[in-house]
C-alpha positions in Angstrom: 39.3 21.6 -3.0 36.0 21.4 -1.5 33.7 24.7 -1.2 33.1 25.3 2.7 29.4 26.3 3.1 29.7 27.3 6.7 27.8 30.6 6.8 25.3 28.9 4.4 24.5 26.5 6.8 24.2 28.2 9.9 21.9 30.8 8.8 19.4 28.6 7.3 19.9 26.6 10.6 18.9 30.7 12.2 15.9 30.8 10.2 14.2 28.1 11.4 16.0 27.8 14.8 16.3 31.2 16.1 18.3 30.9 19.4 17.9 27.0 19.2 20.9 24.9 20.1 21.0 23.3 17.0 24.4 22.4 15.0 25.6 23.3 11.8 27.4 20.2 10.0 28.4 19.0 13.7 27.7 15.4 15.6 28.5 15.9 19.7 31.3 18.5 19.5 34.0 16.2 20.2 35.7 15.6 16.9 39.0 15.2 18.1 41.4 17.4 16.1 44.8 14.6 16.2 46.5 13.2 13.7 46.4 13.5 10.3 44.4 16.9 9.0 41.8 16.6 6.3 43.0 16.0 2.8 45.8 13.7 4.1 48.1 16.4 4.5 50.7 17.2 7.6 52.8 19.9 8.1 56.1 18.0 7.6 55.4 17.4 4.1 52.8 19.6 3.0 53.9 22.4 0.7 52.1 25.6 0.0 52.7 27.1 -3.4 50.8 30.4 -3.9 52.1 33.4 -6.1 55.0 31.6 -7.2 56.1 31.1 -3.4 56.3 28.1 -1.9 56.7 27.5 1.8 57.7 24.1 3.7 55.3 23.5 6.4 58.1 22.2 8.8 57.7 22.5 12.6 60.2 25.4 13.9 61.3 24.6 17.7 62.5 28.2 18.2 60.4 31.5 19.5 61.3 33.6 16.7 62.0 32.7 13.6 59.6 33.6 10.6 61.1 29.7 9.4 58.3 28.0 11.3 54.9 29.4 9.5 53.7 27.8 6.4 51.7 31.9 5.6 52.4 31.9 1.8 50.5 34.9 1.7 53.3 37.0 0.1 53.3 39.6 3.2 54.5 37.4 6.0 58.4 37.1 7.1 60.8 37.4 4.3 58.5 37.6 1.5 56.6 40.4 2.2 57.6 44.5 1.5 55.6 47.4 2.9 56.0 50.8 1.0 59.2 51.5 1.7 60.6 48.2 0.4 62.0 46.4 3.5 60.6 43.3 4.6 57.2 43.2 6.4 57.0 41.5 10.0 55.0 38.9 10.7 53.8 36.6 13.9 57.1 34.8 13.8 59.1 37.6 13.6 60.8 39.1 16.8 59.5 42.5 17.5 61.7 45.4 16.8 63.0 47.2 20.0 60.7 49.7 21.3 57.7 47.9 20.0 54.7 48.0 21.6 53.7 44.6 23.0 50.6 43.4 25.0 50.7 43.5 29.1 51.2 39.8 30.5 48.5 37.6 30.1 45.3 36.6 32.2 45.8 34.1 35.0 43.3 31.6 35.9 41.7 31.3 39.2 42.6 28.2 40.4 44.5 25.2 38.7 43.9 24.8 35.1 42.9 21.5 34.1 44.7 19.7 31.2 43.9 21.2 27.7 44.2 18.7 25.1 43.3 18.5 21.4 39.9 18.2 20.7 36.9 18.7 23.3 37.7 20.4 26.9 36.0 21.5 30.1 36.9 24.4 32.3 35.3 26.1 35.1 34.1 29.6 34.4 32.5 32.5 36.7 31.3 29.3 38.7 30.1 27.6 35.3 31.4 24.4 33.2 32.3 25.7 30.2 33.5 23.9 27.1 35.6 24.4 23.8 37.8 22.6 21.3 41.6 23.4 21.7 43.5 22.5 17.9 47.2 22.0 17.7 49.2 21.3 14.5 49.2 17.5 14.0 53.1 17.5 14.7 53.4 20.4 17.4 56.6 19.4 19.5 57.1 21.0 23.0 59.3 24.3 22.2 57.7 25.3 19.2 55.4 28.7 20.1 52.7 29.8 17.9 50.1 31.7 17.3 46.5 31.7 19.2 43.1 32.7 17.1 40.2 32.2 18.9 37.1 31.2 16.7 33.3 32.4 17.8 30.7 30.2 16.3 27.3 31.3 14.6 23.3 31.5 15.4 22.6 27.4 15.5 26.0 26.4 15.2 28.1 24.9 17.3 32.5 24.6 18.2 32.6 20.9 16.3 30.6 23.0 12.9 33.0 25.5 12.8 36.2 22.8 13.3 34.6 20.8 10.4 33.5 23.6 8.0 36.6 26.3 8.7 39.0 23.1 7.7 40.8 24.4 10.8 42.9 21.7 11.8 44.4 21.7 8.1 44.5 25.4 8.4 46.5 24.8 12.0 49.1 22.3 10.2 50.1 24.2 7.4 50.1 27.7 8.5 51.6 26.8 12.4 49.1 28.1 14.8 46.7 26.9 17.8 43.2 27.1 17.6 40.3 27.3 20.2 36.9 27.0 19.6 34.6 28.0 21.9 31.4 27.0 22.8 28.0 28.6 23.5 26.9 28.9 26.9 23.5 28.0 26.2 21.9 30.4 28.7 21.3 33.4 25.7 18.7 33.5 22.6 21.4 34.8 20.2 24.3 32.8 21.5 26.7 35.6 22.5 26.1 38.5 24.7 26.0 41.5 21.9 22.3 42.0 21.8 21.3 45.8 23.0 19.2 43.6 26.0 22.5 41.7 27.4 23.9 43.2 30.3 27.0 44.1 31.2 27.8 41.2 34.0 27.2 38.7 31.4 29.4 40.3 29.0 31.9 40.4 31.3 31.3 36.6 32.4 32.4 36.0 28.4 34.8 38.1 28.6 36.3 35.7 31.6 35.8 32.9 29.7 38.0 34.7 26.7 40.6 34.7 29.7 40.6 31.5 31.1 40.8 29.8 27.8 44.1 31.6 27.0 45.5 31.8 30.6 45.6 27.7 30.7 46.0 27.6 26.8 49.3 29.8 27.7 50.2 27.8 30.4 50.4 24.5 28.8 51.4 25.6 25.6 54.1 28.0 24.1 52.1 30.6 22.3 53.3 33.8 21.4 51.5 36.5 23.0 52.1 39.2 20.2 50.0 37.1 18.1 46.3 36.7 19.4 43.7 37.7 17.6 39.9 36.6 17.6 37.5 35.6 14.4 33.5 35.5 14.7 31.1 34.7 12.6 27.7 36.3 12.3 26.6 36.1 15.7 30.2 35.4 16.6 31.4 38.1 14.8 29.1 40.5 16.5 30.4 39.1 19.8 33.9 39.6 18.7 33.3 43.2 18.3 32.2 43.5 22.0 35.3 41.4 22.7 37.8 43.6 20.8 37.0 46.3 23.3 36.9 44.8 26.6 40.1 42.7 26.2 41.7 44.8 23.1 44.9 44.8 25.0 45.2 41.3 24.4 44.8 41.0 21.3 46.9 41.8 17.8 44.0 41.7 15.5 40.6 40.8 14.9 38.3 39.7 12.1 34.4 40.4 11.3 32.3 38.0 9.0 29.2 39.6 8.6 29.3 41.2 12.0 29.7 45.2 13.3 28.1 47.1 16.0 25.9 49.4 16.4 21.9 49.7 15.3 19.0 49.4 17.9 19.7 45.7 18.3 23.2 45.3 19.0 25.4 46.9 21.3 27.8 50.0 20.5 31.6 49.9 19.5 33.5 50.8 23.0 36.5 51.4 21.8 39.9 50.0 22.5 43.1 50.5 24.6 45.1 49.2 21.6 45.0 49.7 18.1 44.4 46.4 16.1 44.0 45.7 12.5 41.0 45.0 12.3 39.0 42.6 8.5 35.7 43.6 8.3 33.9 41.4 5.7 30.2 41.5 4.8 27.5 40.5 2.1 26.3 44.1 0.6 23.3 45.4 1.0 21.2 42.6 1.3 23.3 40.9 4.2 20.3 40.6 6.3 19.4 38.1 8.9 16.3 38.5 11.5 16.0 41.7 12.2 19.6 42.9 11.3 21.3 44.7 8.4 24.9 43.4 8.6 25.8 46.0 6.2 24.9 48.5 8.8 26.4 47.1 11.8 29.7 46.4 9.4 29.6 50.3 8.6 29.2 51.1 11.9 32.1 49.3 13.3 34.4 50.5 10.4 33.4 54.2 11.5 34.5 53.6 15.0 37.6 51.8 13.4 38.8 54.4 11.0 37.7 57.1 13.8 39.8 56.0 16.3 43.5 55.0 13.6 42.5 51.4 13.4 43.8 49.7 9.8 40.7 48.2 8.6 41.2 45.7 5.4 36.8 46.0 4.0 35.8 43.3 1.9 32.4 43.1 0.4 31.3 39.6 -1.1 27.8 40.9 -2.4 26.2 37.5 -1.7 24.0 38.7 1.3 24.1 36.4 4.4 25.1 33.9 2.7 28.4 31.9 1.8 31.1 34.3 1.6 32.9 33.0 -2.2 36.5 33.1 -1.2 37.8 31.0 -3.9 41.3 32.0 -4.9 43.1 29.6 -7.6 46.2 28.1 -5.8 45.1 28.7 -2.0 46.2 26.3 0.3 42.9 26.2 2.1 39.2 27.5 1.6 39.9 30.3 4.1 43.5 31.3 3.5 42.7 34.3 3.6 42.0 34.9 7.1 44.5 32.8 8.9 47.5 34.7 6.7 45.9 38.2 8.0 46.2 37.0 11.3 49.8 35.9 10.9 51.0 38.5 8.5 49.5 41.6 11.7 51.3 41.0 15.1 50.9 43.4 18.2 54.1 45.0 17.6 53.0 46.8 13.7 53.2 50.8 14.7 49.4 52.1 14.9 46.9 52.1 12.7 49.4 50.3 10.0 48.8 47.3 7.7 51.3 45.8 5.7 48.4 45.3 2.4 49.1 49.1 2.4 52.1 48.0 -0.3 49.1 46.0 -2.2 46.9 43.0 -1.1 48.9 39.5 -0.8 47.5 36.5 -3.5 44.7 35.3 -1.6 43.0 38.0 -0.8 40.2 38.1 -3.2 39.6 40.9 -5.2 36.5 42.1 -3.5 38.9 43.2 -0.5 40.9 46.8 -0.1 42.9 48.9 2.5 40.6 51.2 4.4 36.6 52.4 4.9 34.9 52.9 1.5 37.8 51.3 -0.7 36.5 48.0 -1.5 34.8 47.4 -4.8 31.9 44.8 -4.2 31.9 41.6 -5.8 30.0 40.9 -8.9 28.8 37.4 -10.4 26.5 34.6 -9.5 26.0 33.3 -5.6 24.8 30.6 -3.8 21.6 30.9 -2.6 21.7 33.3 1.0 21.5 31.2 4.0 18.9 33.5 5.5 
């Protein structure tokens, strides 16, 4: 299996090419993301074997069954236990009754155009705005799945983080769609997080967030108690801002050397729903221009833990540079974060995580349940990427 170098990349691509529109490992952002998934494999006959588990990657046509995921990370549908023993729930689970579950979903202002694997176009706030849309390679009308929104890096671009995240493998054998957006273009740092970005352009992303899913939702089944967003580095710093203006939305959300916070980036909000939130960062030395990563990660993990979030910490120790996620026997570079989407739906009671009972196979080990808990990573790294 092939070592992604996606954060390595982009932030050597930063140093030299601050705000530049530069792209990391991409050609013109339209790699179309049909057919067969890197690695040859398809979810009809690829199987994930992981902890002794193993998990056919067949395409479910119903709306709730747990049968349809390919998550082999020991937590998700029937082979996960929380504390008390029973089985955890996951994204293909039907919620319990009573459960909380998100309000209805944005609409689009106007008629959605046709979203289609690979590149797409939509009108924004007044403004053409593009992204990659990624379906498993044998989705079949009646089969709903899971949405994860994906937030490129400083000189990176939609197609980079396609190519580098595996994603369409990831989307094949774990069931889920994928969009990708990209950068306006309009902002030195890519997404409006920066302490000088006002509010009406935070709000104009924001929209975009909305229109995405709104004709995603529309054209596609998805299941609305599983949306969650995943940024990295400038992304992720952009996906904080995002977890409080549209936390209703979403399940859960994931920081890669990201945060809040600091006299660069703007402040943690807060959130009308608690989400599980993975906040991941390089140590101490996780520095890029003129941020700390290790500050802003501490920051938003205060305002997390404050306010009865479930925050999973990990610390690589690697600075801004490639996060080493290698785990013998994961199905993809970054299993990891795709099972923690599936394996946290809207409907988990507040401020709970079902890694409470112990961390599932691929997490690495320099991961842990809650502020302060992680023990960072020791041993050789790649050179930092900035």
């Amino acid at each position: 299996m092939r070592k992604a170098r996606w954060l390595h990349i982009a932030w050597m691509l930063a140093l030299s090419t601050c705000g530049d529109d530069g792209a990391a490992g991409g050609t013109d952002g339209t790699a179309s993301s049909t057919g067969t998934s890197s690695g040859g494999a398809t979810a009809t006959t690829q199987a994930a074997t992981t902890g002794g588990v193993e998990t056919s990657a067949g395409s479910g046509t119903g709306t709730g069954s747990a049968s349809s995921t390919a998550s082999t990370s020991g937590t998700s549908g029937t082979t996960g236990a929380d504390a008390g023993g029973t089985p955890a729930l996951s994204c293909f689970d039907d919620p319990p009754e009573g459960a909380e579950m998100p309000p209805p979903l944005p609409s689009y202002q106007g008629t959605c155009p046709p979203i289609v694997p690979g590149k797409n176009t939509i009108d924004s706030s007044g403004t053409p705005r593009e992204f990659i849309f990624v379906a498993p390679s044998d989705w079949q009308p009646g089969e709903a799945l899971p949405v994860i929104f994906l937030w490129h890096w400083l000189g990176g671009d939609a197609n980079g983080f396609l190519e580098q995240g595996d994603v369409q493998l990831a989307a094949d054998l774990y069931r889920f769609f994928a969009v990708i957006p990209e950068k306006k273009g309009d902002l030195a740092f890519v997404w409006p997080y920066s302490a000088v970005d006002g509010d009406a352009r935070m709000e104009e992303e924001a929209r975009f967030f909305d229109d995405m899913l709104a004709c995603v939702a529309e054209q596609y089944e998805v299941r609305p108690a599983c949306i969650s967003s995943v940024g990295v580095s400038a992304g992720a710093l952009w996906t904080g801002q995002l977890a409080s203006l549209r936390g209703q939305y979403l399940a859960s959300f994931l920081s890669l050397s990201g945060g809040t916070g600091g006299p660069f980036v703007k402040p943690w909000m807060g959130s009308p729903h608690k989400m599980p939130a993975l906040v991941l960062w390089g140590g101490p030395d996780d520095t890029c221009i003129v941020i700390n990563f290790q500050d802003t990660s501490l920051d938003l993990e205060q305002h997390l833990t404050d306010e009865g979030h479930a925050v999973v910490e990990c610390i690589h120790n690697c600075g801004h540079g490639v996060p080493p996620i290698e785990v013998e026997g994961a199905p993809t570079p970054f299993a990891m974060l795709w099972e923690f989407v599936l394996d946290h739906p809207y409907f988990l009671p507040d401020g709970e995580t079902p890694y409470s009972a112990g961390l599932p196979p691929n997490m690495p080990g320099f991961c842990a349940v809650g502020m302060g808990n992680a023990v960072p990573r020791e041993g050789p790294c790649d050179p930092p990427g900035c």
